[in-house]
Residue frames relative to the residue before (quaternion, step in Angstrom):
aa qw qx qy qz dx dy dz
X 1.0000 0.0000 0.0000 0.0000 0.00 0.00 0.00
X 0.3603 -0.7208 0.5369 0.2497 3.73 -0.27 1.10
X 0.4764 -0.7086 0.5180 0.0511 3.37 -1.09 1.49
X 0.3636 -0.7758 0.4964 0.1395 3.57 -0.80 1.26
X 0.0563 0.7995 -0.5941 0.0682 3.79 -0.78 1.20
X 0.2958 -0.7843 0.5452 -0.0064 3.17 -0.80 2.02
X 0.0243 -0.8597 0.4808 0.1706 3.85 -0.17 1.18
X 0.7162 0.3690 -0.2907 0.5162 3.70 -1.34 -0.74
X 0.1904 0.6477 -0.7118 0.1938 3.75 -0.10 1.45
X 0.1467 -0.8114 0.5492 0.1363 3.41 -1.21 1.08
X 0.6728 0.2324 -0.0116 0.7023 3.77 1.56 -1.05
X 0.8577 -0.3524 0.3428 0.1504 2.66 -2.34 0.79
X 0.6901 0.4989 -0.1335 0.5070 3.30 1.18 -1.69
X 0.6982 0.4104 -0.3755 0.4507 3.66 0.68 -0.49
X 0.7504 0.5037 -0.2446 0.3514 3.42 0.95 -0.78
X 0.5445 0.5281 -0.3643 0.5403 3.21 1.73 -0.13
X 0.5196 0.6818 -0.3696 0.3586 3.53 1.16 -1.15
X 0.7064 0.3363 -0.1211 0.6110 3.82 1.12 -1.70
X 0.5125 0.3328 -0.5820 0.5364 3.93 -0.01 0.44
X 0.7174 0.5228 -0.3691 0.2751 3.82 -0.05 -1.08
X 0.7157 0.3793 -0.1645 0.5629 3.48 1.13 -1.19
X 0.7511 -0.5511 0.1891 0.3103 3.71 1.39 0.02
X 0.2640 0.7992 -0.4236 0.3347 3.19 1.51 0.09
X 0.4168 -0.7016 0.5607 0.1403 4.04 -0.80 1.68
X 0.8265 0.1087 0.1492 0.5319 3.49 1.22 -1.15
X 0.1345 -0.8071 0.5736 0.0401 3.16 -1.19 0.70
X 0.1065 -0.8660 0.4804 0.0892 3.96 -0.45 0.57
X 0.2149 -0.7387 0.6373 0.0441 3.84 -1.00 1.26
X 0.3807 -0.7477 0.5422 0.0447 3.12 -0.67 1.54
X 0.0799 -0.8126 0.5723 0.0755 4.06 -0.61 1.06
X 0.3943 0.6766 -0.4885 0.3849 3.59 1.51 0.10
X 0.3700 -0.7467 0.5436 0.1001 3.59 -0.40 1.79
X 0.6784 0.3484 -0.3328 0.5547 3.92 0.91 -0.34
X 0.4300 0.7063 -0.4751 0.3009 3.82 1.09 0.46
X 0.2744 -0.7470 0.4502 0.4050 3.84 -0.64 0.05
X 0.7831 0.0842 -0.3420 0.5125 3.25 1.18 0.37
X 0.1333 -0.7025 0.6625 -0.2230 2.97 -0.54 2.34
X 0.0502 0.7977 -0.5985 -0.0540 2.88 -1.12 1.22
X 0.7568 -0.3946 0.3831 0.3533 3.62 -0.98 1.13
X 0.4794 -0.5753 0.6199 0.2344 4.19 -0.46 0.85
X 0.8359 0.1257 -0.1954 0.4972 4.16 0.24 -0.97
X 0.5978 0.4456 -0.4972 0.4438 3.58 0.83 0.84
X 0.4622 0.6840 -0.3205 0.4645 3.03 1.52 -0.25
X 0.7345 0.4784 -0.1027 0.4702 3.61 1.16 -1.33
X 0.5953 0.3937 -0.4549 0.5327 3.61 1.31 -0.34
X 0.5772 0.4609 -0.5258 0.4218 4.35 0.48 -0.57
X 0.7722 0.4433 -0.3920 0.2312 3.37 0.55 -0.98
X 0.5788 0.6796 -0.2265 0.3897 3.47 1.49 -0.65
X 0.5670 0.5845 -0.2643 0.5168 3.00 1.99 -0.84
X 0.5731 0.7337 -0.2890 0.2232 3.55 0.91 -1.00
X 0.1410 -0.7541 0.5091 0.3903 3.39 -0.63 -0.12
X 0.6987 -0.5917 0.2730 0.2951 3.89 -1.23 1.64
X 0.6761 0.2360 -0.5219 0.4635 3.84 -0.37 -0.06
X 0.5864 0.4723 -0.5757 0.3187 3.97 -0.37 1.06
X 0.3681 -0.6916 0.4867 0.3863 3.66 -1.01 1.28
X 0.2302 -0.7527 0.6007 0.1399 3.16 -1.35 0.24
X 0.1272 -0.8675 0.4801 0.0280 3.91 -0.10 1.16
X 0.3836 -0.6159 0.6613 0.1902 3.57 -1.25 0.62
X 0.2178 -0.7389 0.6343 0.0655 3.45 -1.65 0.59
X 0.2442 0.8057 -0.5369 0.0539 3.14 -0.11 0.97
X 0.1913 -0.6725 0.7105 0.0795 3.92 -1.38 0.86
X 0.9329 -0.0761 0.0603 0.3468 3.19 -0.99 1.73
X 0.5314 0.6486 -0.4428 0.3175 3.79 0.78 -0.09
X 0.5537 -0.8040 0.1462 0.1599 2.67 -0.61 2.31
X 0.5941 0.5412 -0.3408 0.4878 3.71 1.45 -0.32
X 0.1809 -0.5278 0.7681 0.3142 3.55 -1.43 -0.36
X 0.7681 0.4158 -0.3247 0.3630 3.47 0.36 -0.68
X 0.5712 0.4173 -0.4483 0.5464 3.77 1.49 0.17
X 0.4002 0.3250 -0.5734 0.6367 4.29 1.10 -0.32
X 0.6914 0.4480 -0.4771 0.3060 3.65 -1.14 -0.33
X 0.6428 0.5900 -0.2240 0.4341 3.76 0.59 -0.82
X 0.8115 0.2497 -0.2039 0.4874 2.90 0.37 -1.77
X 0.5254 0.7151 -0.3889 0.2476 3.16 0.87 -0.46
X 0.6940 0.5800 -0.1482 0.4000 3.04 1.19 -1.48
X 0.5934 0.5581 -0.2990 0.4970 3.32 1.46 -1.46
X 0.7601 0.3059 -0.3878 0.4222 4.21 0.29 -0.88
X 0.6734 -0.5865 0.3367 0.2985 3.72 0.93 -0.17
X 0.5008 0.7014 -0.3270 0.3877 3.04 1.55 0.32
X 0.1850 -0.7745 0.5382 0.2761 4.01 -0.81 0.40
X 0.8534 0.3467 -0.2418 0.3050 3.32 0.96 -0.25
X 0.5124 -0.7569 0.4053 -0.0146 3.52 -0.89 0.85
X 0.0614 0.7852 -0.6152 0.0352 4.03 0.14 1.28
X 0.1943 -0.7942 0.5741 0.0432 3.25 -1.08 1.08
X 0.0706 0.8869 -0.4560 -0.0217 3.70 -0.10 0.83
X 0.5764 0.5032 -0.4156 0.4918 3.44 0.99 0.83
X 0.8601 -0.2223 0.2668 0.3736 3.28 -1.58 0.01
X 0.0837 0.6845 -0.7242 -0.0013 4.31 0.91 0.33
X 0.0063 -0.4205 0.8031 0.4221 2.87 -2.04 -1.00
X 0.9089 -0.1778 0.3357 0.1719 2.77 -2.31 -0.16
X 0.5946 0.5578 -0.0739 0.5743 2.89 1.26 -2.06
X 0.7516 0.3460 -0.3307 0.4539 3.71 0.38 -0.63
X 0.8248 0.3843 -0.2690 0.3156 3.14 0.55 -0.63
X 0.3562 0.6588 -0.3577 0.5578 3.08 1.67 0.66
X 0.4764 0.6603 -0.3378 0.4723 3.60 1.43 0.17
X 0.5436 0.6213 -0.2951 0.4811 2.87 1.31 -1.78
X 0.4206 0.6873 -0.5822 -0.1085 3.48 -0.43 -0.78
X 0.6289 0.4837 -0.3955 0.4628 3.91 1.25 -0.63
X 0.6370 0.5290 -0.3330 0.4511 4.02 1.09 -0.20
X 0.2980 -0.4939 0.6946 0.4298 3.72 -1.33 -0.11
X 0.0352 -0.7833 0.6156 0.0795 3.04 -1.80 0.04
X 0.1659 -0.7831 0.5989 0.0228 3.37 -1.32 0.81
X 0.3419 -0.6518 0.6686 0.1061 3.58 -0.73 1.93
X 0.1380 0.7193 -0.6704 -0.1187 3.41 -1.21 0.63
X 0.3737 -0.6519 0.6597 0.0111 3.34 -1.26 0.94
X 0.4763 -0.6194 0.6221 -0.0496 2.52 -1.67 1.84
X 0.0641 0.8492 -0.5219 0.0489 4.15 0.23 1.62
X 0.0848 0.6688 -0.7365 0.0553 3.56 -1.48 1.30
X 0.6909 -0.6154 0.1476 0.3495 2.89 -1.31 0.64
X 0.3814 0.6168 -0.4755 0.4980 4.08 0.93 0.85
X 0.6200 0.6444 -0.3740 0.2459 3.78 0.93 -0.67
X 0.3936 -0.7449 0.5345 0.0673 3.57 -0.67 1.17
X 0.3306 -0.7783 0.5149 0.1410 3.91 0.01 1.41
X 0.5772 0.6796 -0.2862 0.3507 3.50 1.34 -0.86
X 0.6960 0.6008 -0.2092 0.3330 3.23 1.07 -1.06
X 0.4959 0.7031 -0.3736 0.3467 3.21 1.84 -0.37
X 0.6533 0.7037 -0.0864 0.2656 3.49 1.55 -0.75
X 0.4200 0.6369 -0.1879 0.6186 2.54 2.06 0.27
X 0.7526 0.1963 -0.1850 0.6007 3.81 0.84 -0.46
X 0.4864 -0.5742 0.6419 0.1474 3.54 -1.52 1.55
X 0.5067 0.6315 -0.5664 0.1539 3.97 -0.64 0.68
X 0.8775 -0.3777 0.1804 0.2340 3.06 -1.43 -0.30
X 0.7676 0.1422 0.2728 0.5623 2.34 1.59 -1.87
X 0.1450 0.7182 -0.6031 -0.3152 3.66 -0.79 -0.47
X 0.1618 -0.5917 0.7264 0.3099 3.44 -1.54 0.06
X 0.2623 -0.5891 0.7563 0.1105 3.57 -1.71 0.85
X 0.2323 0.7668 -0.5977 0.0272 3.42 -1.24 0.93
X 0.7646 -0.4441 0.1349 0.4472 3.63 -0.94 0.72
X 0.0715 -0.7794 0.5253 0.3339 3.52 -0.42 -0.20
X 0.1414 0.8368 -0.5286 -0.0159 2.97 -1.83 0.79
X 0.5870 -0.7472 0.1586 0.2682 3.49 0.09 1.15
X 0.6113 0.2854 -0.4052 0.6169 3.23 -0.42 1.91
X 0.8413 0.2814 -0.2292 0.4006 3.34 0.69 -1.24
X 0.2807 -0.6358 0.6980 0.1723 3.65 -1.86 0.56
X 0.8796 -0.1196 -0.0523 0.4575 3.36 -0.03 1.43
X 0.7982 0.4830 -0.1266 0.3370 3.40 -1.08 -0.21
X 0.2787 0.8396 -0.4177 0.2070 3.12 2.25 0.29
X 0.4803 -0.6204 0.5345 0.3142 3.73 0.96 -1.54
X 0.6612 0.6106 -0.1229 0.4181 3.29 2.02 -0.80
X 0.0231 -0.7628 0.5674 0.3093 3.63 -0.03 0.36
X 0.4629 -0.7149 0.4964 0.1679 3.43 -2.10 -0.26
X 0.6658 -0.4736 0.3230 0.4775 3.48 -0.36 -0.10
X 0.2521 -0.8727 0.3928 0.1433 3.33 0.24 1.50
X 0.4830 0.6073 -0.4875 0.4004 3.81 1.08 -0.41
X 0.6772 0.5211 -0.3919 0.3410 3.64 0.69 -0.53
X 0.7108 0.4997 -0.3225 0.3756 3.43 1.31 -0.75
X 0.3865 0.6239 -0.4773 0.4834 3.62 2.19 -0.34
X 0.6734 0.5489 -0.2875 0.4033 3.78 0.29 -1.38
X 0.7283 0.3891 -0.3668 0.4286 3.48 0.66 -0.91
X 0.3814 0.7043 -0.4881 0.3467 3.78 0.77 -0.24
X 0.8430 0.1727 -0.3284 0.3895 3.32 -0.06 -0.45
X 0.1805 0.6227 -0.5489 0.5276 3.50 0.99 1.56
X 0.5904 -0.4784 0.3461 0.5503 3.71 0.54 -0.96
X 0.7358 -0.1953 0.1965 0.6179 3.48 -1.13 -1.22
X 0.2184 -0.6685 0.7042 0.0978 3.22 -2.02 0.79
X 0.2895 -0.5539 0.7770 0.0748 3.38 -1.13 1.38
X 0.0356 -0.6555 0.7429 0.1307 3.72 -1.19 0.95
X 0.2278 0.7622 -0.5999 -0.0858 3.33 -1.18 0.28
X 0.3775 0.6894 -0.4927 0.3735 4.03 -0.71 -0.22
X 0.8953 0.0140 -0.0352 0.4439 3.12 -0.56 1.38
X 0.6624 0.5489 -0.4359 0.2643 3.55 0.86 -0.34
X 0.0811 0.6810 -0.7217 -0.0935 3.54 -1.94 0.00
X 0.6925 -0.2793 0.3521 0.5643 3.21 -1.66 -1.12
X 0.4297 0.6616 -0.4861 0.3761 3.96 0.51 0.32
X 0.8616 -0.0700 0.2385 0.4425 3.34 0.67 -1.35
X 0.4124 0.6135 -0.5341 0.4101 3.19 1.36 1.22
X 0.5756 0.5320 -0.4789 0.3953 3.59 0.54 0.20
X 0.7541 0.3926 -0.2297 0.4738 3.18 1.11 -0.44
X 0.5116 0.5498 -0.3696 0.5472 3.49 1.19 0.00
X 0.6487 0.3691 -0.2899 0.5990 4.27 0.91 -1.08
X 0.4164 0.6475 -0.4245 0.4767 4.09 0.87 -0.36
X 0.8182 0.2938 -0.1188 0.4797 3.30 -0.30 -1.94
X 0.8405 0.2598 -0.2182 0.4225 4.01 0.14 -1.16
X 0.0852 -0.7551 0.6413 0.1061 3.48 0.79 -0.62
X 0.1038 0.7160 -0.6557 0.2158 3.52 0.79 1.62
X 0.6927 -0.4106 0.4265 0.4120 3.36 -1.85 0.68
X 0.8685 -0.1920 0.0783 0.4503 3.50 0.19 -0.98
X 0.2899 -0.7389 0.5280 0.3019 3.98 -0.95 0.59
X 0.3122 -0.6922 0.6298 0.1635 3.62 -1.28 0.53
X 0.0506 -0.9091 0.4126 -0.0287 3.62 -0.45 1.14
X 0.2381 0.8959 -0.3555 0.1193 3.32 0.59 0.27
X 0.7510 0.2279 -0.3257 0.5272 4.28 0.30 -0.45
X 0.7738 0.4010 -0.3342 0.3588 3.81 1.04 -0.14
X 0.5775 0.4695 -0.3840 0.5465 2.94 1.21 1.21
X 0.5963 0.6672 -0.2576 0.3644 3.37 1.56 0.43
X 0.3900 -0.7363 0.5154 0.2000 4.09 -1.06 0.05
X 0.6893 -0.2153 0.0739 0.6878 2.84 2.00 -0.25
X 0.6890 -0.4325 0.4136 0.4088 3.53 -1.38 0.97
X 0.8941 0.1069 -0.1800 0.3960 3.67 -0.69 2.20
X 0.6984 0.3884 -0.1354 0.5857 3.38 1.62 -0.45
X 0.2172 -0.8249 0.4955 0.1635 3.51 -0.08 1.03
X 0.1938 -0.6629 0.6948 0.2007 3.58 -1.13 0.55
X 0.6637 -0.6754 0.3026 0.1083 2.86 -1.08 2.42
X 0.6429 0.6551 -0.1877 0.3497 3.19 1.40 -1.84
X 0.7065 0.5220 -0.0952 0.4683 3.42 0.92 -1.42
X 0.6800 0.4470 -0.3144 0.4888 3.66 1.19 -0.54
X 0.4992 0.4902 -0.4418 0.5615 3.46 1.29 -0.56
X 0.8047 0.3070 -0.3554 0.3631 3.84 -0.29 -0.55
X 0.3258 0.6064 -0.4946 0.5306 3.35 1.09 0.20
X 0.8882 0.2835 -0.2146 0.2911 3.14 -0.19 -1.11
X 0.5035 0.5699 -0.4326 0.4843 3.25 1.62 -0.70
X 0.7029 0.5307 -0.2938 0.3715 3.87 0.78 -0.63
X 0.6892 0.4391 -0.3533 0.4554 3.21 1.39 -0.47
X 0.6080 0.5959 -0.3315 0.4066 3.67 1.11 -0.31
X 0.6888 0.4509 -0.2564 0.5065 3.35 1.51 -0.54
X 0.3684 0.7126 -0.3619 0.4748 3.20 1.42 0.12
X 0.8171 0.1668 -0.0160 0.5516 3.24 0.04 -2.20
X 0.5423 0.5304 -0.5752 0.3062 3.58 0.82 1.13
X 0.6363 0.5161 -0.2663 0.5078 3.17 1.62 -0.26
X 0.7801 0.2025 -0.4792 0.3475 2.90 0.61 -0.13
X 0.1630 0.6986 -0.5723 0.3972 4.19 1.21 0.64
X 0.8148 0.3514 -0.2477 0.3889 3.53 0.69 -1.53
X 0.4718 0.6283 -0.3852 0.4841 3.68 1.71 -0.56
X 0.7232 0.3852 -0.3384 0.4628 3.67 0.58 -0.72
X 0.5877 0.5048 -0.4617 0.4319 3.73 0.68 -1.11
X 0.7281 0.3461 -0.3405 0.4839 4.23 -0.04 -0.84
């Protein structure tokens, strides 16, 4: 069953909003040129608030340490790690006490092959567009994110909501989707309404297909 990940939490109230309606994961963006950046020790009082079987994911774009993603990580309480900038390999071979997810920025020049080169957890595939590391609003050519599967797990995200996530878990049946400006009122603030139908859209999803597998 492909696993639901709610990104660019800023407050308490959104993050309770997406555990309540079902959310597997949740993801605090540390990219300081993000619009929804959120402070490392506000980041650590939602998470403290939380209640413990929910992942909890750092964002990080290019920050020049592994051993300062390691830290801060550690300090808000998080084990896992989403890299959306230029890693290498080599860096993320630092990581070794973290999980991690490489996400990639996909247009229509992007080479699925290249994922094979980096040892992680995860990938997330998201739209690309120039300047931005995620959160564009854009989807991509989803055949590319079927193809990338046998790389490992695919995180699809880019563009998704309650508009076109039934059809996006339908077609890829990716391990997990990453949702995060089409469920928003504004860059970091979720708009309560829209996350409920998300979810009403994912459940009707993986109820068909439960019934696609049972016949």
């Amino acid at each position: 069953m492909t696993k639901i990940k709610i990104c660019g939490i800023t407050d308490i109230q959104d993050a309770e909003a997406a555990i309540a309606l079902g959310a597997d994961a949740l993801g605090f963006n540390f990219y300081k040129r993000s619009p929804r950046y959120i402070e490392p020790a506000k980041a650590k009082t939602i998470v403290e608030a939380l209640p413990p079987i929910v992942s909890l994911i750092g964002v990080f774009v290019d920050e020049f340490s592994p051993d300062r993603v390691m830290s801060m990580t550690h300090a808000v309480g998080m084990g896992t790690v989403q890299l959306h900038g230029s890693e290498s390999a080599e860096y993320i071979k630092h990581l070794s006490e973290l999980r991690v997810i490489k996400a990639f920025r996909v247009d229509a020049t992007f080479d699925v092959n290249q994922l094979s080169r980096y040892a992680v957890n995860a990938f997330l595939l998201d739209a690309f567009e120039e300047g931005i590391h995620g959160g564009t609003g854009k989807t991509f050519n989803w055949d590319l994110a079927i193809e990338a599967k046998k790389h490992g797990r695919i995180i699809l995200a880019g563009g998704l909501g309650p508009e076109n996530i039934y059809e996006a878990i339908r077609k890829v049946e990716p391990y997990a989707v990453d949702v995060c400006s089409g469920v928003e009122t504004e860059p970091g603030k979720k708009d309560f309404k829209k996350l409920d139908a998300l979810f009403r859209e994912i459940r009707r999803v993986q109820s068909d297909m439960s019934e696609d597998s049972a016949h």
